[in-house]
C-alpha positions in Angstrom: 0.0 0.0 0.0 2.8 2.3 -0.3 2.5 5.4 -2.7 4.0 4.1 -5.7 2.3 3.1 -9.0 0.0 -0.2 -9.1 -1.5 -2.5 -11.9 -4.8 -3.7 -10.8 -7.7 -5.5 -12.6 -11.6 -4.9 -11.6 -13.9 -7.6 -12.4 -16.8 -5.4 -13.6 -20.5 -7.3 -14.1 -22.7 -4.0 -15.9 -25.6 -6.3 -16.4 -25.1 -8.4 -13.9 -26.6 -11.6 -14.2 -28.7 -10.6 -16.8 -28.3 -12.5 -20.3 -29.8 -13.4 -23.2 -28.9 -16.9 -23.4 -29.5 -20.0 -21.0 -26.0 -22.1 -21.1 -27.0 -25.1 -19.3 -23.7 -25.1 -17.0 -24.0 -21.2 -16.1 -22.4 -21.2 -12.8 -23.6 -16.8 -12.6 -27.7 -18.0 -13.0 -27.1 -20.1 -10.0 -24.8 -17.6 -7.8 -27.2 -14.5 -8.5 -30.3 -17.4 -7.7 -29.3 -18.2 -4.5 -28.3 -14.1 -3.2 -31.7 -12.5 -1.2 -31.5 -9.8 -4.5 -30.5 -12.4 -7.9 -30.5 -10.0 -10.6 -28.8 -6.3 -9.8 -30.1 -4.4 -13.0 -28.1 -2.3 -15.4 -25.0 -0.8 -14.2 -25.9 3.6 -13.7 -23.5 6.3 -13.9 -22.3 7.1 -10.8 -21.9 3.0 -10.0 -19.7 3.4 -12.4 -18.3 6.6 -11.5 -17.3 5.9 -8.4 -15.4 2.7 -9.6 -13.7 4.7 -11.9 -12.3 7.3 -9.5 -11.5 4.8 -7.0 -9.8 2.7 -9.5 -7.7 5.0 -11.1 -6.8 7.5 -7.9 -5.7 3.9 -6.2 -3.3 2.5 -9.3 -1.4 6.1 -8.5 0.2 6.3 -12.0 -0.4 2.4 -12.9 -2.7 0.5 -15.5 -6.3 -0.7 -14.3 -8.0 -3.5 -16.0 -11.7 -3.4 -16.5 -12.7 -6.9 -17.4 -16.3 -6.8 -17.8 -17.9 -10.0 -17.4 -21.5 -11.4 -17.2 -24.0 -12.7 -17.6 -23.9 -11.1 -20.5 -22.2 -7.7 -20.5 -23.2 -6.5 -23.8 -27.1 -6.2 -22.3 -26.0 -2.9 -20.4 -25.9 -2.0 -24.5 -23.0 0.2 -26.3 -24.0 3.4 -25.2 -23.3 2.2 -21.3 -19.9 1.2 -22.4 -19.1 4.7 -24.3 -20.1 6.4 -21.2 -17.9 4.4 -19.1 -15.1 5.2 -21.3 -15.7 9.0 -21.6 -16.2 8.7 -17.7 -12.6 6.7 -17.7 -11.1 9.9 -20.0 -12.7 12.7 -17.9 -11.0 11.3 -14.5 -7.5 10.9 -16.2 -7.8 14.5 -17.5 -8.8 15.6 -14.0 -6.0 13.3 -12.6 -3.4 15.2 -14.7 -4.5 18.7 -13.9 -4.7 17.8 -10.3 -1.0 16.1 -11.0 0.5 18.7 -12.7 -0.9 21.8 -10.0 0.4 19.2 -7.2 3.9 18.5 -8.6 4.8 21.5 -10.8 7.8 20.9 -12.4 8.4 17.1 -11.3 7.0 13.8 -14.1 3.3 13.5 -13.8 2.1 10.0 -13.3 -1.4 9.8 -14.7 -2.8 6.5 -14.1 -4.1 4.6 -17.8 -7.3 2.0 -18.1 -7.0 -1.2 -20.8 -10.1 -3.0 -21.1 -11.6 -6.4 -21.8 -14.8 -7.7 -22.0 -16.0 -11.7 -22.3 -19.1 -12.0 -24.3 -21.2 -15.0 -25.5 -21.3 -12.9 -29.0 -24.7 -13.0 -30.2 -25.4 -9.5 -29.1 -22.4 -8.4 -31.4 -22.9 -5.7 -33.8 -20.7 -3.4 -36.4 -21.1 -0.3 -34.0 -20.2 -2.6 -31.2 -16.8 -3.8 -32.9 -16.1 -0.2 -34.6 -16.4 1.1 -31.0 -14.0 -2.1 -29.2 -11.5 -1.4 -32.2 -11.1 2.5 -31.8 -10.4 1.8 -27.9 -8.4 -0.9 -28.2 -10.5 -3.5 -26.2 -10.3 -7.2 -26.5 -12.2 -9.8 -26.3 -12.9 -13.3 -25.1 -15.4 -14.7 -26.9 -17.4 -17.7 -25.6 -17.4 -20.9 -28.3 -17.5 -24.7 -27.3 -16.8 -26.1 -30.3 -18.2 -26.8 -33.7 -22.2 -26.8 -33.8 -23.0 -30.2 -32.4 -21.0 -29.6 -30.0 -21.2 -25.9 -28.8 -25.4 -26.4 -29.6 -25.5 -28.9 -26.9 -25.6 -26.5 -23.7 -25.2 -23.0 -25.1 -28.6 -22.2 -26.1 -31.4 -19.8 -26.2 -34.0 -19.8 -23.8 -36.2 -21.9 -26.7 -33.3 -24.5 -26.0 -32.8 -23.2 -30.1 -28.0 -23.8 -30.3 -26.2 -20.0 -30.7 -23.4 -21.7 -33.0 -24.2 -19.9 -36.0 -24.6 -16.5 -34.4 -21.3 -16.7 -32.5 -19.4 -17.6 -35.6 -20.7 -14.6 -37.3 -19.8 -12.6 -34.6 -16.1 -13.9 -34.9 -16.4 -13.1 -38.5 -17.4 -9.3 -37.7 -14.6 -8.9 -35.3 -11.9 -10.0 -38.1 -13.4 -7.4 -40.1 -13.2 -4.8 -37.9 -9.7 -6.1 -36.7 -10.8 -6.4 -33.3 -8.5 -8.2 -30.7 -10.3 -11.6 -29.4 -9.1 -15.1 -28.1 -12.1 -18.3 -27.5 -13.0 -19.4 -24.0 -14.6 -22.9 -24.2 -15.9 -24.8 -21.5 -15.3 -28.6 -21.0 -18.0 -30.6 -20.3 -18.8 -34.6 -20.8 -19.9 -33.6 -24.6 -16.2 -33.2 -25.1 -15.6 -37.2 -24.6 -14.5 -38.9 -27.4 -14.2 -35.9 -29.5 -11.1 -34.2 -28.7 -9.1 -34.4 -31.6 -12.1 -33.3 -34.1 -12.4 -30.5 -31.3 -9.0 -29.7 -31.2 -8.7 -29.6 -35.1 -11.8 -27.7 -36.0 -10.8 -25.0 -33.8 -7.4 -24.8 -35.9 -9.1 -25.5 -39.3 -11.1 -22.2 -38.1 -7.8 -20.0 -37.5 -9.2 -19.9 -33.9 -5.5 -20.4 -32.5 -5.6 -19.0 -29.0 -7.5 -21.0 -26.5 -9.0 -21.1 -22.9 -10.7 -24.2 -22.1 -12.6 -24.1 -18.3 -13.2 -27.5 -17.2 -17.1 -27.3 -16.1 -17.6 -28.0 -12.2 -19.5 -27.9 -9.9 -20.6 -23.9 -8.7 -19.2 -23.0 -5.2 -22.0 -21.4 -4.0 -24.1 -22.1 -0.3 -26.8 -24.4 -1.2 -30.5 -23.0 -1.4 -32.2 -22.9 1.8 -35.8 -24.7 0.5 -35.9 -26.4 -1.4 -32.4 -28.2 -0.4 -31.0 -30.3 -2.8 -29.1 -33.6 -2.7 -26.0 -33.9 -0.8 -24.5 -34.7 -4.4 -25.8 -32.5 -6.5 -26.6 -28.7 -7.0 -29.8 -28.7 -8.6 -31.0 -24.8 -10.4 -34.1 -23.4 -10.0 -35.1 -24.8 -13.2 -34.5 -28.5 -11.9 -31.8 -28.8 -14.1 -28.9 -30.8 -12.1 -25.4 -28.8 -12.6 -23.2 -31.7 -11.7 -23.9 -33.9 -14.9 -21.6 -31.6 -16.9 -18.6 -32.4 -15.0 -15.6 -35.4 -16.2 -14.9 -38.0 -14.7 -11.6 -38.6 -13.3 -10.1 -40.5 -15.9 -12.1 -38.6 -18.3 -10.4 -35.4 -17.1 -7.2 -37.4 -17.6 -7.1 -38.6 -21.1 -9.4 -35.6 -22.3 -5.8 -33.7 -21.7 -3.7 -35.8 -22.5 -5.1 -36.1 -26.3 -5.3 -32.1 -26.4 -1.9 -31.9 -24.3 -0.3 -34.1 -27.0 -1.9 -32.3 -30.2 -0.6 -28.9 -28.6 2.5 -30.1 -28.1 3.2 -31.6 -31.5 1.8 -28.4 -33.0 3.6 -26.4 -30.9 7.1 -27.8 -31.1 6.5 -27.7 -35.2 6.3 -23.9 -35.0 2.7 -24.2 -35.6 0.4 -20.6 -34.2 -1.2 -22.6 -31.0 -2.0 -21.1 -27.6 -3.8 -23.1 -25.3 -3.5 -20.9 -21.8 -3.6 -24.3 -19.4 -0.7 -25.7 -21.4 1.1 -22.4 -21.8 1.4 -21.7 -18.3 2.3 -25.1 -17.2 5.2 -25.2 -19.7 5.9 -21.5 -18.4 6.0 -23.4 -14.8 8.4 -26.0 -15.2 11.1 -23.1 -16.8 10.4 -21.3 -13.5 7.9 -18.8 -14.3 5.0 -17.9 -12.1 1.6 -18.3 -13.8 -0.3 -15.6 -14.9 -3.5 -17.5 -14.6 -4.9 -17.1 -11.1 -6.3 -20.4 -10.8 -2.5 -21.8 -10.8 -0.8 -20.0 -8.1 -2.1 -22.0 -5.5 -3.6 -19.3 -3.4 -6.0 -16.4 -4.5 -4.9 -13.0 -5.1 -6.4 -9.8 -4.0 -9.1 -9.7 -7.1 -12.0 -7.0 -7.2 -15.2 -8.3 -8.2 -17.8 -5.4 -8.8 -21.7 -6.0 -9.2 -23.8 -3.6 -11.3 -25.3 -2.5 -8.2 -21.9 -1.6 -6.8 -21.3 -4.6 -4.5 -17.6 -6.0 -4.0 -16.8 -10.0 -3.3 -13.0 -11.1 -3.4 -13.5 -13.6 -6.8 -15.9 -13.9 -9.9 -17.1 -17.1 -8.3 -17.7 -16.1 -5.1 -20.2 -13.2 -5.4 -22.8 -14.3 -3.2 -24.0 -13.1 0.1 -21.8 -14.7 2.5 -19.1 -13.1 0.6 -20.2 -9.8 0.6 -17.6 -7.2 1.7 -19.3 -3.7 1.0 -20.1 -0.9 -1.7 -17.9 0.5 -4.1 -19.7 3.7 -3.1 -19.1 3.8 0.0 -15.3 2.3 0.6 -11.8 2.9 -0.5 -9.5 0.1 -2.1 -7.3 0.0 0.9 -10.5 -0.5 3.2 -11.7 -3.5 0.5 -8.5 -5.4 0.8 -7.9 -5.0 4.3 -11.6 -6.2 5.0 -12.1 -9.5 7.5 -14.4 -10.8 4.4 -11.3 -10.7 1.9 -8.8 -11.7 4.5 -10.9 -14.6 5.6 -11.0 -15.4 1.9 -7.3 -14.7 0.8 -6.2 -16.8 4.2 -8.4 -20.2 3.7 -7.0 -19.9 0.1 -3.4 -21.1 1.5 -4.9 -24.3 3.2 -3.3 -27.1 2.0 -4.1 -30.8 2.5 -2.1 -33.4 4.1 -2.1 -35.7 0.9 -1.1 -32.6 -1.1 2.7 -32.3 0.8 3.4 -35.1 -0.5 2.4 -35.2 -3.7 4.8 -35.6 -6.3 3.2 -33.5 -8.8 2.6 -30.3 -6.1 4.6 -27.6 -7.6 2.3 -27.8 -11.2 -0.7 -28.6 -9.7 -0.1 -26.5 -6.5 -3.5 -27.8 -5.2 -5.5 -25.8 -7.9 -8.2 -23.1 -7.8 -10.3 -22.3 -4.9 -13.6 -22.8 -6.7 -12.3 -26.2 -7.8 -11.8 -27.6 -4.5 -15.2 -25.8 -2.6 -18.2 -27.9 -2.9 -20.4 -25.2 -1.2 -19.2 -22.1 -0.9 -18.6 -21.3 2.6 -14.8 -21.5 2.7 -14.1 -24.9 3.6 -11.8 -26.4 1.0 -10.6 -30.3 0.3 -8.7 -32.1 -2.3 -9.3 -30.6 -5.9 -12.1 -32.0 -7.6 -10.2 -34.1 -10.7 -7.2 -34.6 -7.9 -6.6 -38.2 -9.3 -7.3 -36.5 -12.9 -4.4 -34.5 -12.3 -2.0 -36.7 -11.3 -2.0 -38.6 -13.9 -2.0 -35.8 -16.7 0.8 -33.8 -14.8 2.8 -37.0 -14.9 2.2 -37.5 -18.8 3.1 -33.6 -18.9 6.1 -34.0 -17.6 7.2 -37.4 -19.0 6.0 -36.0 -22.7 8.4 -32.6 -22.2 11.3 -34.7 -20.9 11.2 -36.5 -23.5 11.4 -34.0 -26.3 14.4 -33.8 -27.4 17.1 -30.6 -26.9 16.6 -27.1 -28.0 12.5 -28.2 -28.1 
């Protein structure tokens, strides 16, 4: 907390929970379900005012990151986003008169704001992509797959598959040369077809990956009705658990991807799969840049449209609630018994896990993944066998390569 710049990244949710499709495995529909208020609204102006000033007053001369995630972020429409931005400009212009009255003479530092934005797509439009090219945003771009794949549990609310409409979107931000990368979620549909998967996606020039292995939501269950002891069940009866691999599904699932990767990659082949990346980065003696790999949580800001703060993306539920963005400072937010509680129980470790041979890739994994209902207590990841024995055909695969790989 000293007073020297800092690069920070706001999870920012302008719609909230609102969206206008009905993935089967959305873990958002059941967080926002199971709060006392589900659905916050549309994002207004001084919400996102006071973000913006506390944000950018906080980094002191650093970059913030405004992620805006969902639900679907593109319901708060293009107009909220071209406020926020002339709201962003209008700060950092007050920032550097302030600066430059404060420190005549000396190098102003003027904070600066990058943004990002995961979207299913379908809401995509030219004026959309014209406005994310001319300020440099990019985005993530939701896609499981070809159609009879990504049809089976990203759908409308008619059940109708939104495969066609995100692959015209992808075609309308390569036209307007906007930066974007595919996030994909795993689920049992993936079984069997891996390589076809794996190919399609490279046959499509869609070279830079995140797949999200589908789990189980870490949220408290409901109070009535309560569900089974095994299962998270939504309010529409569907059952959230069927989505997820089994152990040695999770295994040979990556193994089959691991190996493609690494063939194409070693060729000199354009292939970025972020999982793969960063374990590779790992055993070179990098730190990963994904959170879910550090093996504790970081200090993240997670903002509601209503202006509500939680420590983590998957963890905005009531139990987790820490306070209003319009109310408290950064310092205040980090320093609060809610995110300590949270960034301490992120360091437990199990017994098993110390002596595991396979600790420093796996590093116990992310929070979410090892949480079966929310309220902090955490256990052995959920693939934890799956792991082993793909982190052991990692590393035996690498070793094997031969020098100069």
């Amino acid at each position: 907390m000293k007073n020297t710049c800092r690069n920070i990244t706001v999870l920012v949710k302008p719609a909230s929970a609102a969206c206008n499709l009905r993935c089967q495995y959305c873990f958002y529909l059941e967080t926002a379900g199971c709060r006392l208020e589900g659905d916050r609204g549309i994002m207004e102006k001084d919400t996102a005012a006071a973000l913006i000033a506390t944000t950018l007053d906080f980094a002191a001369g650093g970059t913030v990151t405004y992620l805006f995630q969902g639900g679907e972020p593109l319901v708060a429409g293009l107009d909220f986003f071209r406020q926020f931005v002339e709201l962003v400009e209008e700060h950092r212009q007050g920032q550097a008169e302030r600066l430059a009255h404060e420190t005549a003479g000396k190098e102003n530092q003027v904070s600066h704001a990058c943004y990002m934005l995961q979207t299913n797509g379908t809401l995509l439009t030219p004026e959309f992509c014209q406005f994310f090219a001319h300020h440099s945003f990019s985005l993530g771009i939701s896609l499981d797959g070809p159609a009879h794949i990504h049809d089976q549990h990203r759908t409308y609310q008619d059940g109708t598959g939104s495969h066609r409409q995100v692959m015209a979107a992808i075609e309308m931000l390569r036209h307007y040369k906007v930066t974007f990368s595919i996030l994909s979620v795993i689920t049992e549909a993936w079984v069997g077809h891996e390589e076809e998967i794996y190919r399609w996606f490279q046959e499509n020039k869609l070279h830079h990956l995140q797949f999200i292995h589908c789990i189980l939501p870490a949220v408290p269950p409901q109070v009535e009705p309560e569900p089974p002891q095994d299962k998270l069940v939504r309010q529409d009866g569907l059952v959230l658990d069927t989505f997820s691999l089994t152990h040695q599904q999770f295994s040979q699932l990556n193994k089959v991807l691991f190996g493609l990767y690494w063939k194409d990659m070693t060729a000199g082949t354009d292939i970025s799969i972020r999982f793969y990346d960063n374990l590779l980065a790992m055993v070179q003696g990098y730190q990963p840049e994904q959170c879910g790999m550090l093996g504790y949580c970081p200090a993240t800001i997670t903002l509601e449209s209503d202006g509500s703060l939680y420590p983590c993306d998957f963890y905005c539920s009531d139990n987790w609630y820490i306070g209003n963005i319009k109310e408290m400072n950064l310092k205040e937010l980090f320093y609060h018994p809610v995110m300590q509680r949270f960034l301490t129980s992120s360091q437990q470790q199990e017994e098993e896990c110390t002596h595991c041979p396979v600790l420093a890739l796996c590093r116990g994994g992310c929070r979410r993944e090892r949480d079966r209902d929310g309220t902090g207590s955490l256990g052995l990841h959920h693939y934890c066998q799956g792991r082993k024995d793909f982190f052991n055909y990692f590393l035996a695969t690498i070793q094997s390569a031969p020098p100069g790989t």
